[in-house]
Every structure is written in structure tokens, then in C-alpha cells.
LUMPAKOL-276701 format. One record per residue (C-alpha): x, y, z. Coordinates in steps of 0.1 Angstrom, whole numbers, padded with zeros to 4 digits, always signed. Each point is the difference from the previous one (the first is absolute). Layout:
XYZ...
end
This chain:
+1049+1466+0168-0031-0017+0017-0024+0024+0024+0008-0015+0029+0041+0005-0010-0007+0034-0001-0020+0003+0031+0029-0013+0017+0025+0025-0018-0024+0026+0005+0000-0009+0042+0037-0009+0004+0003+0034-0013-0022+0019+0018+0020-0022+0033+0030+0013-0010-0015+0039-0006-0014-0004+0037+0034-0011+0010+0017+0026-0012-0022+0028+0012-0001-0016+0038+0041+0000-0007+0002+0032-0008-0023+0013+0030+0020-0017+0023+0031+0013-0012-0015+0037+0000-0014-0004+0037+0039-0016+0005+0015+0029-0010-0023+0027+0016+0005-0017+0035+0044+0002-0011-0009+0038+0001-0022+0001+0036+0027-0022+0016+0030+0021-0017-0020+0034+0008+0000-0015+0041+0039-0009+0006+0007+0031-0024-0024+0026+0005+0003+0035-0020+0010-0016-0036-0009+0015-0032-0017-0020-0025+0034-0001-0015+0016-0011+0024-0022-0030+0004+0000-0010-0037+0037-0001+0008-0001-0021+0033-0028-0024-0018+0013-0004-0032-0034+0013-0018-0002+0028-0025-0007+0032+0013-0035+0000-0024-0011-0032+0019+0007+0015+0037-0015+0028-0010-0030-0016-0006+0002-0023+0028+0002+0026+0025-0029+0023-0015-0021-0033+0012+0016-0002+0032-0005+0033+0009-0038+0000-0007-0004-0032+0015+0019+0018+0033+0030-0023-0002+0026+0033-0005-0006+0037+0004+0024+0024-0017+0014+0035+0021+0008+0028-0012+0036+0005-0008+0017+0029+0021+0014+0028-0020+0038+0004-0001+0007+0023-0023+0018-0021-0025-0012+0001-0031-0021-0024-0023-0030-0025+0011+0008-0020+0031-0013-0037-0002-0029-0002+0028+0004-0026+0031-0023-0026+0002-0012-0018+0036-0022-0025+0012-0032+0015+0008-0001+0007+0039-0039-0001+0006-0019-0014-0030+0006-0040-0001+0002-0018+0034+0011-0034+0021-0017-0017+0028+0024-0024+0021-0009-0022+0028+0017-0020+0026-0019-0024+0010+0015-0009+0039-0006-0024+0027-0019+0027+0021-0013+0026-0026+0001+0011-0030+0018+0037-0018-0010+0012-0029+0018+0033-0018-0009+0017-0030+0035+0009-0022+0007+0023-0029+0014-0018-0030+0039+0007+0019-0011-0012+0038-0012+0029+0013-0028-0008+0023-0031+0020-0001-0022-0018+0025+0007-0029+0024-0030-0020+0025+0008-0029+0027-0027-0027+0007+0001-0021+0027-0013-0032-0004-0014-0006+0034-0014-0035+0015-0005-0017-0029+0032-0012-0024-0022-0019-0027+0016+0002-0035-0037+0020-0008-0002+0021+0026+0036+0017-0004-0005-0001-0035-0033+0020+0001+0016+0025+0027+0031+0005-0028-0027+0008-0027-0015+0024+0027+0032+0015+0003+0008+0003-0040-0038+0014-0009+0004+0027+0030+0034+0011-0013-0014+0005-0035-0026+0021+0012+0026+0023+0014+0015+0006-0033-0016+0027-0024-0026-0010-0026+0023+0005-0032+0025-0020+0019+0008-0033-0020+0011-0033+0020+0020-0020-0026+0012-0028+0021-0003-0019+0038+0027-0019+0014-0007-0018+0033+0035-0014+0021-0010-0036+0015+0017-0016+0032+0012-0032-0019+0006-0021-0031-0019+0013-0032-0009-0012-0028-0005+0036-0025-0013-0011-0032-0024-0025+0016-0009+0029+0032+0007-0029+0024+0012+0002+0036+0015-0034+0007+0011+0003+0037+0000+0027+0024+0009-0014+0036-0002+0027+0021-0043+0002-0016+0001-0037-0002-0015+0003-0035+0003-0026-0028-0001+0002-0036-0023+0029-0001-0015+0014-0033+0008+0033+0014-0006+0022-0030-0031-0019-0012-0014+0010+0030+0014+0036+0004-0010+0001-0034-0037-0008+0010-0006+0022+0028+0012+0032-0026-0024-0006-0026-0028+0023-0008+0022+0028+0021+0023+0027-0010+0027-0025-0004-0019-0030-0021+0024-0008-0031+0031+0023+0015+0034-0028-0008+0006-0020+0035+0035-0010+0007+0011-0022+0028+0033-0009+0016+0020-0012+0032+0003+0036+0022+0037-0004+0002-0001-0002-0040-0020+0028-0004+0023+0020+0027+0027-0010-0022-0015+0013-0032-0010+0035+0020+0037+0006+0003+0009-0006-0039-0029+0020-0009-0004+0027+0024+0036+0006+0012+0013+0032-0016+0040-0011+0004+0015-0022-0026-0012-0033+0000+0011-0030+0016+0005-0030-0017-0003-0030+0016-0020+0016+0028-0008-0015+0031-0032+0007+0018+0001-0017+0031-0037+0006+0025+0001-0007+0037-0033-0002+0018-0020-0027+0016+0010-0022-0033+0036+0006-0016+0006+0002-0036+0017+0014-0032-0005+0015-0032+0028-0007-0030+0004+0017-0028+0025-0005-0024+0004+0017-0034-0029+0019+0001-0020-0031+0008-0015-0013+0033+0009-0039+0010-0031-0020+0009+0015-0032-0006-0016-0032-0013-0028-0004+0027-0001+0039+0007+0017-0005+0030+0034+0019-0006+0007+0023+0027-0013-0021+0030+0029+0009+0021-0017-0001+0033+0002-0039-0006+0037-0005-0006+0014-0018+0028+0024+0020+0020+0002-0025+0038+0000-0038-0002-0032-0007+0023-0010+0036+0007-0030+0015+0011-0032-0012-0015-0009+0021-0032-0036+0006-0014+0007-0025-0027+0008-0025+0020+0039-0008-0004+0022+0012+0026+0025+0029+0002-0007+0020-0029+0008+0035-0004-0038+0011+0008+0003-0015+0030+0035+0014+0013-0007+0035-0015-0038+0014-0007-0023+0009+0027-0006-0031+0014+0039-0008+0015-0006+0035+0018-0031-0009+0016+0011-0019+0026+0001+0010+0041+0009+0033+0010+0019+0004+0037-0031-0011+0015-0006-0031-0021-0031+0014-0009-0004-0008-0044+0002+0029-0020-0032+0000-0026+0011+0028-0025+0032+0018-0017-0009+0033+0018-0001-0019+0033+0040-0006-0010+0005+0035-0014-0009+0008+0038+0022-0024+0013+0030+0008-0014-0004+0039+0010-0009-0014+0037+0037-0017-0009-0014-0032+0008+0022-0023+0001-0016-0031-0011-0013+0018-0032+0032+0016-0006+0014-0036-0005-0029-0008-0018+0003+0023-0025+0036-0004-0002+0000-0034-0008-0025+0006-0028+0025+0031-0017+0026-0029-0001-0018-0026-0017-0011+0028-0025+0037+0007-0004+0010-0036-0005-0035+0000-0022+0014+0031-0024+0036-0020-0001-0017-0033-0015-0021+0024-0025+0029+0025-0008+0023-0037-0009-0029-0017-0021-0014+0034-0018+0032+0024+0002-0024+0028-0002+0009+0033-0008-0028+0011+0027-0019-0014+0028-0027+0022+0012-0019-0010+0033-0039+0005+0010-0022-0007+0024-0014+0009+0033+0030-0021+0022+0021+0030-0021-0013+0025+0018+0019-0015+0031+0031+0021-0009+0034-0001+0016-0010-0028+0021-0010-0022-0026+0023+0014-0030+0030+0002+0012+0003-0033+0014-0007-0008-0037+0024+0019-0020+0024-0009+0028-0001-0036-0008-0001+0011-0040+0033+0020+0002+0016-0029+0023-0005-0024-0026+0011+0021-0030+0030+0012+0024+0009-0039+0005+0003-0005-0040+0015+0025-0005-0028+0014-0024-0023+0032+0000-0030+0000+0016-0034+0001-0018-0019+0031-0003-0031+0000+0025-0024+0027+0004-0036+0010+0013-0030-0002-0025-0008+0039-0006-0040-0008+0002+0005-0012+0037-0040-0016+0009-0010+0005-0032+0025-0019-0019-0019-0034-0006-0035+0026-0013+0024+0019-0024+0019-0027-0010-0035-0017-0008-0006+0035-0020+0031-0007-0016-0007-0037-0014-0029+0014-0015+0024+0029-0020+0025-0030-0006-0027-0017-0017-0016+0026-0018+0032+0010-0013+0013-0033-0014-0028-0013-0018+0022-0026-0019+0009-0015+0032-0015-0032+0013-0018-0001+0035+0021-0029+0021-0019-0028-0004+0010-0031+0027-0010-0030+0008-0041-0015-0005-0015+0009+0031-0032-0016+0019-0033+0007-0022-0020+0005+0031+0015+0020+0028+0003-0015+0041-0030+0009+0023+0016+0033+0013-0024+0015-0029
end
């Protein structure tokens, strides 16, 4: 065999070692992240008991978890005595205080950022408005304000593992590309290039950045977070100034082929309707988020704000109580067309218009239970999101766990976007 054959031999397998290795550390980090996400919808197993719920040997969990729990991943309790005799296997949890989330929501006013345990607890939480200037760089330096100040609150030994950040609009994750939010007016924005920027050289240079559409990342808040059994399909559905949905469906969140799966607030619900903010007519954002409410209350005098109609309707106003009655119907015939195309086993609502109540909801569920009455069919489940304001900042806390905790799944990549971004930079 001539030198240069086995120079070749000698690299293709020295390839193949590196292969291997880089196989087998992915399929190590694979299966320690199967524990951390088994430990957080089962909390309190033995080591046994996970070996049995992951199919690994008990030596190989064993080991697992001694890295886990000195990286501050799990934290094992004492067992309490019962008398019975022998050695009772010891619980195992995900470590409450140790390894942390930041979460943003990035809104068409201001921005909330919470800090979460690795289950959703929130340990810290800050609002920034954005004031008189929208520019994509302006509210982007205000959010990395709001991140860096939350991160000082935490303790020293605190570790920040991951940051998720809920965008009003389409997005593009693996590229961190904002491709249209209306209600900002901004374009094909590199928005986690730029985020990225303004972080480095502070506490939070190199910390994993994940971005998402805020009804998406709601959405993955209630998989992750929500102690009850899970829901699967689940329907997030987010009413505020924009309208909009978050679809997961066996375990995995629908962005669709342009990252524009969820866009609700733009299916059209009244043949030349009311003008919407992206320019068709009579979609569901227009008939049901805050704008169809801020119309002109008994004196004809424009309402500028979703408190100004929370006052309203307890004044019984009567214009605003049709208002906002007209806007719970469309939501209800909105929940019938997504109960008939998803058949979800949940649909969980969010939002500020929510926090409407009776005024608002009932009109909605009304209209749900009229429709499944009329077919003859059960209605859909519907409930409130448990994090209430916070849900779109948690559930950006949680797309940063989902990720983290499935490294073998791909970030959604859509469609080529712009290379430069519009002048709202």
C-alpha cells in the first residue's frame, strides 16, 4: 500500500472515530435530558423507576443522574421514615433554585420578562414600556434592558441556561427572523442577531437564544408548565391587539411551511368586514381583539384602550356591551372552525381581551355549545391559561426548556427570508 493510500486510511479512520464519539455524546446528552423531562411531568421517582420509564439500565441512570445533580439539574430529598423495613429508594426532583429560564414577550406596547424555575415557577418578572419611539432598535435595546436587570435580581450562583423571547408575528426559529408583525409594522427583521448583539460582553453573552410567535410560545407554556395531564392536540388561542394561535400536536408545535401556522386572527370570518391590520377585510382580529371593541361609547366619543372598555361595561354601557358581545360571538364561531379542523382535546385561551370575563366569555362558549348542540356532538374543552399576563413570558421560558430538552429535535426552519431587513431598523 502506497503512503498516500494509507494517509487516506489512516484519516477516513480517524473521520469515522470522531463520528462515533460526537454520536455517542449526543446520544448521552439525549438521554440525560429523557430523565430532566421525565423527572418534570413525574416528579418524586427513584432512579429505578426512571431506568424503568426510559428503558436504560439502572447503572447508566445512575450515572446520569450523579451529573445532573451536580450540575443542579435534580436534587434528591430525603425519604420519610415509615417504619417498614428495608432501604427505601430515594425521590428524585428537578432542582427548584439552581438552573434558571428567562422568557420574554415581546408586545406592541412593552415588553415582560419573568425568570422561571426549570417547572414554570416564576421567580422574578419586570415590564418595560417602550415609550415614543417603536424602532425595531429601540424596543430591542429596552428588552435587553429588561433581560440584564432581571438577571441581576437573581443570586450569584444562580445559572441562566436558556432565553426564550414570544414575538407578535410570523417567525422564522432556526434563522431568528421576524417576518411580519403588523400591529409593529416590522419586516423581515434579524431579530436575534440583533438581540444577540446588544447581550454581548454582559452577564448573558453566549446564554442559548430561542425565538418564536407569542401565541406559540403560550402554547408550549401550557405543555410544559401545566401540572394536569397533557393535552394533545392543544390549542392555544391569544386575543389582544393582534389575534393568534399556538398548535401543538403530538408533542410537537405546528409552524407550518412559511412559519405562519397559527395566524388565526387572519382567517376570514365576514365577507367585506371591517378593515384588519393586514389589509383584507373581516378577519377574526378585526371582529374579535381589541380593536372591534374600541369603537364609540354612548357619547360617540372613541374609546383608546381595553381598560377604557373594562370601565364601560361596569358603567353598563350599552354601546360597549354590544361591542364586546359581538366580539365573544365571533370568538365562538372562531373556536367552532378550530375545534372542526384541529378536533383538539383542549383549547386554552390568553390574552388581555380574556380578562373581559362574563361579558366577553360567555357570549363565546354560548355560540361554542350552540354549535356542538346543533350537531349533535360534544363541545370542545375551553379553558383559561393558568399564567394569566404572564403566559406569553413563561411560555417563552418554556420554548427555551423545550429546546434544551430535545436536543435531537430540529429548530423550524421556513421559508428564505430578505437578507437585509426594511428600514424600521
Amino acid at each position: 500500500m502506497s503512503s498516500q493510500s494509507r494517509h487516506g486510511t489512516q484519516h477516513n479512520r480517524r473521520h469515522m472515530q470522531a463520528e462515533s464519539a460526537g454520536s455517542q455524546q449526543l446520544l448521552k446528552v439525549i438521554n440525560r435530558m429523557a430523565l430532566v423531562r421525565h423527572l418534570c411531568a413525574n416528579p418524586g421517582l427513584s432512579r429505578a423507576d426512571l431506568a424503568g420509564a426510559v428503558g436504560l439500565t439502572k447503572s447508566t441512570v445512575s450515572g446520569l443522574v450523579r451529573e445532573l445533580i451536580g450540575e443542579g439539574w435534580l436534587v434528591e430529598r430525603e425519604v420519610v421514615a415509615t417504619g417498614d423495613l428495608g432501604r427505601r429508594p430515594t425521590p428524585l426532583f428537578i432542582d427548584p433554585d439552581r438552573l434558571l429560564l428567562l422568557g420574554a414577550e415581546v408586545g406592541v406596547e412593552s415588553v415582560r420578562v419573568v425568570a422561571t424555575s426549570l417547572t414554570g415557577d416564576v421567580k422574578a418578572c419586570t415590564v418595560a414600556n417602550y415609550g415614543a419611539s417603536r424602532t425595531v432598535r429601540a424596543c430591542i435595546t429596552i428588552l435587553a434592558t429588561a433581560l440584564l436587570k432581571l438577571r441581576k435580581q437573581l443570586n450569584g450562583d444562580q445559572q441562566v441556561l436558556g432565553i426564550g423571547v414570544g414575538l407578535p408575528g410570523g417567525v422564522n426559529e432556526a434563522r431568528g427572523v421576524l417576518h411580519f408583525a403588523p400591529n409593529l409594522g416590522w419586516r423581515d427583521i434579524p431579530f436575534g442577531e440583533l438581540l444577540g448583539e446588544k447581550l454581548l460582553g454582559t452577564s448573558l453573552d453566549g446564554v442559548p437564544l430561542y425565538l418564536q410567535n407569542e401565541a406559540d410560545v403560550a402554547a408550549l407554556g401550557e405543555m410544559e408548565f401545566n401540572p394536569s395531564p397533557a393535552s394533545d392536540p392543544l390549542l392555544y388561542v391569544s386575543i389582544n391587539q393582534g389575534l393568534g394561535a399556538g398548535v401543538i400536536v403530538g408533542d410537537r408545535l405546528l409552524t407550518g411551511s412559511r412559519g405562519f401556522a397559527g395566524e388565526v386572527g387572519h382567517m376570514v370570518l365576514q365577507l367585506n368586514g371591517p378593515r384588519c391590520s393586514c389589509g383584507r377585510r373581516g378577519c377574526a382580529e378585526a371582529l374579535i381583539a381589541t380593536r372591534a371593541m374600541l369603537h364609540g361609547s354612548g357619547e360617540d366619543a372613541a374609546l383608546r384602550s381595553l381598560g377604557e372598555v373594562r370601565a364601560h361595561l361596569v358603567d353598563e354601557d350599552a354601546e360597549t356591551v354590544k361591542a364586546v358581545a359581538s366580539a365573544g360571538r365571533y370568538l365562538g364561531v372562531l373556536l367552532q372552525n378550530l375545534a372542526t379542523a384541529y378536533d383538539p382535546a383542549a383549547i386554552v385561551l390568553g390574552g388581555s381581551v380574556v380578562e373581559l370575563g362574563e361579558p366577553f366569555l360567555k357570549q363565546a362558549l354560548d355560540t361554542l355549545l350552540d354549535y356542538a348542540a346543533a350537531a349533535s356532538l360534544p363541545p370542545p374543552s375551553v379553558r383559561i391559561s393558568r399564567f394569566g399576563a404572564n403566559a406569553v413570558a413563561v411560555g417563552a421560558a418554556a420554548l427555551a426548556r423545550y429546546r434544551l430538552t430535545r436536543p435531537a429535535l430540529p429548530l423550524a426552519d421556513t421559508s428564505v427570508v430578505a437578507a437585509e431587513a426594511e428600514e424600521t431598523l
